[in-house]
N, C-alpha and C positions, 0 to 999 in steps of 0.2 A: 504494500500500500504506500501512494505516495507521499511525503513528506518534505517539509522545508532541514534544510540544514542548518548547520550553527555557526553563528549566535540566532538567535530569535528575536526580531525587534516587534514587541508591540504595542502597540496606541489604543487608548480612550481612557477608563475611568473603573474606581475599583472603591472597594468599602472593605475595608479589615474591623473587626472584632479582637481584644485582648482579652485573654479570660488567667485564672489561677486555678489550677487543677489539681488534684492531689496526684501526686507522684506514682503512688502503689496502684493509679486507678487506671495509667495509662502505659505501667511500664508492661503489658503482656501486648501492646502495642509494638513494643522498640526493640528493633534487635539486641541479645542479651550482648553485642561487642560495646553497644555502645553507653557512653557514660548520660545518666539524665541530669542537668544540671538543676540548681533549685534555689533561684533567687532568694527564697523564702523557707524556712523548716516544712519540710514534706511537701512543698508545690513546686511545681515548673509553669513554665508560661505557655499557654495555649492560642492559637490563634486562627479565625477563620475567615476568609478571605472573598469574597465575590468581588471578578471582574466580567468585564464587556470591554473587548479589544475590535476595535473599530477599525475604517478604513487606515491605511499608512501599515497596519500590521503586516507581519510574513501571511498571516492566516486571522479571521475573520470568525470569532469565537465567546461563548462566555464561557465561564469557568467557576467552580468552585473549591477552596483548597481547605481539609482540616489538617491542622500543625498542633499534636496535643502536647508534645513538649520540644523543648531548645537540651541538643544533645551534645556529646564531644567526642569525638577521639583521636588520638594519639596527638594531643594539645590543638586540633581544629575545631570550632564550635560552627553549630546554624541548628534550624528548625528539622527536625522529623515531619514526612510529610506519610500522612496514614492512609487520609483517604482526600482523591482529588477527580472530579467528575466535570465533562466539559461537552460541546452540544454537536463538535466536528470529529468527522473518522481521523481528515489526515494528522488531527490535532493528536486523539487519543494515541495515534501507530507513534507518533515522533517522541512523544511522552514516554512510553515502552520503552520502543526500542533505542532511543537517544541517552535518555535520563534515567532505567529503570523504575518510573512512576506507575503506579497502578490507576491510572485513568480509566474510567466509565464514562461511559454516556447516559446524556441526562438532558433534560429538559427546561429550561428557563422563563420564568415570562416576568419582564420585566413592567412595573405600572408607573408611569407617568414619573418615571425618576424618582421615587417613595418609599417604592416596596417593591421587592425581589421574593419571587416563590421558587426552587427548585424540586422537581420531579424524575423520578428514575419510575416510568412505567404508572402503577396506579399508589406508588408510593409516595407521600412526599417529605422530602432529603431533610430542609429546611426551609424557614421563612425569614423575612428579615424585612422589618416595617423602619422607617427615619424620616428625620425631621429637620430641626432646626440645625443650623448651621454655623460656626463661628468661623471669624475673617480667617482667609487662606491665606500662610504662606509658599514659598519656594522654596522645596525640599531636593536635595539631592544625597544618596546614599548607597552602601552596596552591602548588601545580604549575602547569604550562605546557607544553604540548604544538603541537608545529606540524604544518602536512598541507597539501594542495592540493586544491581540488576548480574543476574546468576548467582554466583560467588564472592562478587567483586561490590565492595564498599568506596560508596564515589560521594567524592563533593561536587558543587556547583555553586558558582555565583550569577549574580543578578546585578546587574545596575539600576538604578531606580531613579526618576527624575521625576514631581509634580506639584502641581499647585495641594496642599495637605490642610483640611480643616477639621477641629473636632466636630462630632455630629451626635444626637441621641440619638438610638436605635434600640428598638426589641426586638430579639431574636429568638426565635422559638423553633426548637428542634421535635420535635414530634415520639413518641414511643416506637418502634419500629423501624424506625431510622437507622442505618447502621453508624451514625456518629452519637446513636441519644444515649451508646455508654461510655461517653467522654464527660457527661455533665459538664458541658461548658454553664450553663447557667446564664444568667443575666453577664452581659459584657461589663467591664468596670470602665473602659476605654473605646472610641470607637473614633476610626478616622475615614475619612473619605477622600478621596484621590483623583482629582480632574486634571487635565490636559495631561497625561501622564503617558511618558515614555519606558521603553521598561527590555534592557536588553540581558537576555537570555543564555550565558555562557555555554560551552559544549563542558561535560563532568571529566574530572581526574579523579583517577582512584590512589582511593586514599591506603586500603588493605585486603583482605580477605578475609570471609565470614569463616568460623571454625566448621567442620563439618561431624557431625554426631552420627556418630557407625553405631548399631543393633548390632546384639546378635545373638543366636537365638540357638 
């Protein structure tokens, strides 16, 4: 299936969620290589993400991303990315096979710039209703995100460029959700991302997962 190569540049606008998770609740999430770090006694930082990447992008998509904790190894830190669902094939194939991300497809419907519902089938993923807005400034930054794809432990960075404002938001994840046992909970933080450029590194691997032999 066809896909864009790397880097990945894309455009429009995004709404992130910070939440505080408890550690024990998302470490059968995290591969056991890796270290969960814990700003806090027993929590890590969890984070969910909806975009809408518009024209100027490689590809022409929305997205959702759950990050239930910021990990580390062998002294590189970024987010764990659990579960991430997006509405294009060539998107999902490049995510695989690029990044080893676990992309699904999924359904979006955005209302009048407000409220965002996502859908996988007759399930729905999450919701996420906002509002008021406070003055934006101009944000530039670079992230770090880790994954696995086969054996192999990879990082990735991100460049990030945008106009950043805080916003209210509720977000409401639903029982049968496969993120509702993350308990992200009510966000304590919530930013939203306009004119927003956002370029996409190709991953270096960083190690290799151990491998666990039966036998029987």
């Amino acid at each position: 299936m066809p896909h864009p190569q790397t880097p990945w540049i894309l455009q429009g606008y995004a709404i992130q969620t910070l939440h505080l998770v408890n550690v024990d609740q998302v470490r059968p999430l995290i591969p056991p290589e890796l270290e969960i770090i814990s700003p806090w006694p027993g929590k890590t930082l969890a984070t969910l993400y909806l975009s809408k990447y518009e024209p100027g992008s490689v590809l022409e998509y929305s997205e959702l991303i759950v990050a239930p904790a910021l990990v580390s190894y062998q002294g590189r830190t970024g987010s764990w990315i659990s579960h991430i669902y997006v509405d294009n094939v060539d998107s999902m194939a490049g995510g695989r096979e690029i990044w080893g991300l676990p992309k699904e497809l999924a359904d979006f419907i955005w209302e009048q710039g407000k409220y965002v519902t996502v859908w996988q089938g007759n399930r729905k993923l999450c919701s996420l209703n906002y509002d008021w807005q406070t003055l934006a400034w101009r944000q530039e930054l670079a992230v770090s995100a880790l994954s696995v794809h086969g054996t192999d432990l990879l990082i990735f960075s991100s460049k990030f460029n945008a106009l950043l404002g805080l916003i209210g938001a509720e977000l409401e994840v639903p029982e049968g959700s496969p993120v509702s046992g993350i308990n992200l909970g009510r966000p304590f933080f919530t930013l939203r991302s306009e004119q927003m450029y956002l370029q996409v590194e190709a991953p270096k691997v960083l190690g290799r997962r151990k491998l666990v032999v039966g036998y029987c």
